[in-house]
C-alpha positions, 0 to 999 in steps of 0.5 A, a space after each residue: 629460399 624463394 617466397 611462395 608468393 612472389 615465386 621470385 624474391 629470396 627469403 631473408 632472416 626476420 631481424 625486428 625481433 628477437 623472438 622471430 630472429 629464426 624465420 624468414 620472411 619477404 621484403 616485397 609481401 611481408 609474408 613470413 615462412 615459418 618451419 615445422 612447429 615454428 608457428 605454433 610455438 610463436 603463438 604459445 598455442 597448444 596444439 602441438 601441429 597444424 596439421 595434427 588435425 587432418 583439416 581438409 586441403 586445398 592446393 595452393 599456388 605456391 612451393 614449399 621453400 624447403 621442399 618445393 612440393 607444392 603448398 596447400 591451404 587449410 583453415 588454422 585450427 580453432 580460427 577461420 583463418 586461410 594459411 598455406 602449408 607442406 604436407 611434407 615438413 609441415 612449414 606454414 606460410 602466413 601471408 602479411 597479417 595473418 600471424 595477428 589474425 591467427 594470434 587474435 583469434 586464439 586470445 579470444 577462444 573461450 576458457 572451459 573447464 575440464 569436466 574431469 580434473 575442472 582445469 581450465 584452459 583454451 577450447 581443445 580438442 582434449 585436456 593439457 592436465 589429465 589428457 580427456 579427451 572432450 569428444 569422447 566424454 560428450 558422447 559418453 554423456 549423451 549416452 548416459 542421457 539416453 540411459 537416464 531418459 530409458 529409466 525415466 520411461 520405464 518407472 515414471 508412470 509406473 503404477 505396478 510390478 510384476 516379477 516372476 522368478 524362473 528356475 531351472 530343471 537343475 533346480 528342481 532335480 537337485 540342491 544346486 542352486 542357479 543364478 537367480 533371474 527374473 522375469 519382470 513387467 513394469 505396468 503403467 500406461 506403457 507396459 516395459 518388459 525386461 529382467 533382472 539377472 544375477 550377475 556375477 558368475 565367480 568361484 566364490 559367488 557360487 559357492 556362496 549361493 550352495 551354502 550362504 544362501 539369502 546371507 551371500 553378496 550379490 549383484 543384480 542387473 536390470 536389463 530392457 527387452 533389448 539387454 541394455 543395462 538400466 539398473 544396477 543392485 547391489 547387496 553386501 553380504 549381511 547376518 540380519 541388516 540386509 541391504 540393497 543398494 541401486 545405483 544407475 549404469 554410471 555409478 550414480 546411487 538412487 537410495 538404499 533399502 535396509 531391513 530394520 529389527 523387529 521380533 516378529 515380522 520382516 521390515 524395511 527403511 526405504 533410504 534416500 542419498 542421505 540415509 533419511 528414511 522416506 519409506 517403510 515396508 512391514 510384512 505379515 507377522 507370520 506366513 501362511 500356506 496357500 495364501 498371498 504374503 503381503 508386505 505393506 508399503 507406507 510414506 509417513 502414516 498413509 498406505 501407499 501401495 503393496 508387495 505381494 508374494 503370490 501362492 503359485 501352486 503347492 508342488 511349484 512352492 515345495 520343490 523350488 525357489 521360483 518366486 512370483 511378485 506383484 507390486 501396486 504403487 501410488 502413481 504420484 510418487 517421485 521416480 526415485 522413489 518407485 525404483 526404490 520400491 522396484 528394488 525393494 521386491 528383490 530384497 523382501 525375496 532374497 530374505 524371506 523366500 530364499 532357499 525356502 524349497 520344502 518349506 
């Protein structure tokens, strides 16, 4: 084999050691040949190829030794080292002193720590343990910035909710009862427009809603204008205790509203993470017709705002469940804590107004 960079002398077999007793190197330039793999198993690198990477290639003037295709150069992967290589057979040529520029440059990488199974190991393109894949996960992450940055628009200067349950012709004509959707409002210095809808579309969830009424699970989505998902609610089926839970599109849980026991009139727990009640929601003892029903919202002793059912028009609340909300909230309030009380409307109405056609 001759030498790429002399284009004369013959490569001999590496005799100073053991480890490298299977390459080739010069006697005139020192350069050593390395075949495909060879590299990168003499610098216990974890990359499995050079040239897995597709890096941008220049040509070289030399000829592969094994292939005599001409050369061409790269930056070795994670170092800003120049090598030579064969596209065909993937044999690297290092000029004298590379290999320790490349196998210092690799001793240096910095160790980080697998967001997934928190192994740490050597800067890489995806985990040696659990095969994440870095590039993926940080775009997933800033997505979800995106997300958390969405829902932080929507709620933090929130001062009021409206919502406005629509029905369906179905609906009114007979005892079917449709995916419950809302129209809603988010007021503040901004007005943010969306809904939330009903999500789940299986056999058992619609039978649910034919004879389980307010007592069926449900799954409710908050989507923006545009339909991206910006909150998820969930409440599991229960006799008297409902509860909904929210969560964020990432799995990540905001708190829970629960209703707690009282003989004459419909109560809430507002909860955070750790179940510590931080509110309580108390409706009116009893309902009259033609008249607002008002839930009152309360932060220790202190009033902090409002849910009102509205009076919509007599025929509207006889012959069906199409349901008008307005919240007012205190503008102080944590954001959490206001996209709990946004999560709270869906419950008092899955509760006290479901199913409450000729009523």
């Amino acid at each position: 084999m001759q030498c790429p960079a002399c284009h004369s002398d013959t490569l001999g077999p590496v005799t100073n050691s053991p480890r490298y007793a299977h390459l080739d190197s010069c006697s005139s330039c020192q350069g050593i040949w390395f075949d495909g793999g060879e590299l990168e198993g003499s610098l216990n690198d974890s990359i499995d190829s050079a040239f897995a990477h597709e890096p941008g290639r220049q040509p070289s003037n030399g000829h592969c030794p094994r292939c005599q295709v001409r050369l061409v150069q790269f930056t070795y992967p994670a170092t800003t080292v120049m090598v030579d290589g064969c596209t065909r057979c993937h044999g690297v040529w290092l000029d004298r002193g590379e290999w320790k520029q490349i196998n210092t440059a690799l001793a240096e990488r910095a160790e980080i720590s697998c967001p997934k199974c928190q192994t740490l190991q050597v800067d890489a393109l995806t985990c040696k343990q659990c095969g994440l894949v870095f590039a993926k996960y940080h775009q997933r992450q800033q997505a979800q910035q995106q997300l958390a940055g969405d829902v932080l628009g929507m709620f933090e200067d929130a001062t009021a909710y409206q919502v406005n349950q629509q029905v369906e012709w179905l609906e009114v004509l007979s005892p079917f009862e449709r995916r419950n959707r809302y129209e809603v409002a988010i007021l503040g210095s901004e007005v943010h427009a969306g809904y939330v809808i009903e999500h789940s579309r299986s056999l058992f969830n619609m039978i649910g809603r034919q004879l389980l009424g307010r007592w069926r699970p449900a799954r409710l989505l908050l989507n923006d204008i545009d339909g991206r998902e910006i909150l998820r609610m969930n409440k599991p089926f229960r006799l008297y205790f409902h509860q909904l839970e929210m969560s964020t599109t990432d799995g990540r849980r905001v708190g829970t509203i629960r209703r707690t026991f009282h003989l004459f009139r419909a109560t809430y727990n507002v909860m955070d993470l750790q179940r510590r009640v931080i509110m309580r929601i108390r409706g009116p003892f009893f309902y009259l017709p033609f008249v607002d029903r008002v839930f009152r919202i309360f932060k220790g002793e202190r009033e902090i705002g409002d849910i009102s059912k509205k009076w919509r028009a007599t025929l509207t609340e006889y012959f069906t469940d199409a349901d008008t909300f307005n919240a007012s909230i205190d503008r102080g309030l944590p954001v959490t804590e206001k996209i709990l009380l946004f999560g709270a409307v869906f419950l008092i109405d899955f509760v006290s107004f479901e199913n409450n056609r000729n009523g």
